[in-house]
C-alpha positions in Angstrom: -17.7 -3.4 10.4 -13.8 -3.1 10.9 -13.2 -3.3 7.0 -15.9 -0.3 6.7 -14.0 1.6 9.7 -10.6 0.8 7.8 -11.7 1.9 4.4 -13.3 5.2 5.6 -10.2 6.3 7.4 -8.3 5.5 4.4 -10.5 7.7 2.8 -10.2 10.5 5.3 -6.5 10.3 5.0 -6.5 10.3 0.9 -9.1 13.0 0.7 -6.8 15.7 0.1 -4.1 13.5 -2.2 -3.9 14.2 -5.6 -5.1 11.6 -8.3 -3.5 9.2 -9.4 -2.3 10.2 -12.6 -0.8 13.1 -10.9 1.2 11.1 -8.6 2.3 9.0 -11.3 3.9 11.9 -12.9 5.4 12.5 -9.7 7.1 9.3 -9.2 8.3 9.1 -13.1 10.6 12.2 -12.0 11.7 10.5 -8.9 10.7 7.0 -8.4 11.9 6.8 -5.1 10.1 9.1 -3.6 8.4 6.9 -0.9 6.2 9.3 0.5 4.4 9.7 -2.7 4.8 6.1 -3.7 2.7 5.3 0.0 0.0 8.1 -1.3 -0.3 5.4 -4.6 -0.8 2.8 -3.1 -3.6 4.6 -0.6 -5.4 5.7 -3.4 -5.3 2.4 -5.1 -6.2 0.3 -2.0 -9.5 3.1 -1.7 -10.5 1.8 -5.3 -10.3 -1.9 -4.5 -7.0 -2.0 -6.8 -5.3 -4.3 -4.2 -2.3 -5.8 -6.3 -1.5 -2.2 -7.7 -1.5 -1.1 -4.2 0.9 -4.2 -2.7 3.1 -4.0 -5.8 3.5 -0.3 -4.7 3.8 -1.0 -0.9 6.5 -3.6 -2.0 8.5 -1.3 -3.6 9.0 1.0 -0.5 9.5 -2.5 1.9 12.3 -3.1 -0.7 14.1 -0.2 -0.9 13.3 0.9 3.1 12.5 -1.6 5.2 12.0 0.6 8.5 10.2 3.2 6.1 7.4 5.5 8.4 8.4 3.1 11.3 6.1 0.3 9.9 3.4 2.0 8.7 4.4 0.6 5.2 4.2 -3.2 6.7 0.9 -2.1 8.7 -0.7 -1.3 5.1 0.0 -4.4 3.8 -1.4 -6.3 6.9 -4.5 -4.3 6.4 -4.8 -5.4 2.8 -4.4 -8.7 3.8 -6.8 -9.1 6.5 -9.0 -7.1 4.4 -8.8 -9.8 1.2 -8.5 -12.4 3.8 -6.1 -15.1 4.1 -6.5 -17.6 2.0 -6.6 -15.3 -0.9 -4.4 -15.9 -4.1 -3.1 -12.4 -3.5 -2.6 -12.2 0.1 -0.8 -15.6 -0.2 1.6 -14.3 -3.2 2.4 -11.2 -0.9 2.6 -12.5 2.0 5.3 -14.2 0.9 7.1 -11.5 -0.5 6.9 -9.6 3.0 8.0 -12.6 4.8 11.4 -13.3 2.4 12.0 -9.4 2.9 11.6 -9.5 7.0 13.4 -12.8 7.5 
């Protein structure tokens, strides 16, 4: 039920974003745009595209750590807990998040 609940207000939140190959364009002209980077990686976490999504939440973490006061760490926790934690994935990244917190 909470996985349901989390994926239909990601939904609600990306229902107004544009597609992805738009934002792509978007971020070729300014890749560090985090704002639109965060709108990526929602729209890949609403089609189960999980590593696409934590690659592009990395990227923000890397360059911003305090980036929308945590929402960008939050996202990634959500992933996590959503692939579970003993997942190759969640394990991998994880990692990464901890080495760039500590």
């Amino acid at each position: 039920v909470k996985k349901l609940q989390a994926d239909l207000n990601l939904a609600k939140a990306t229902r107004d974003a544009p597609d992805v190959s738009d934002i792509l364009a978007q971020l070729e002209d300014d890749p560090d745009n985090h704002e639109v980077r965060l709108q990526l990686a929602n729209q890949y976490t609403i089609s189960y595209q999980y590593e696409l999504a934590l690659e592009a939440l990395l990227y923000i973490l890397q360059r911003d750590i305090n980036f929308q006061e945590g929402e960008v760490k939050a996202a990634m926790l959500k992933i996590f807990e959503t692939l579970g934690s003993q997942e190759a994935l969640t394990r991998s990244y994880r990692s990464k998040l901890a080495t760039l917190l500590y």
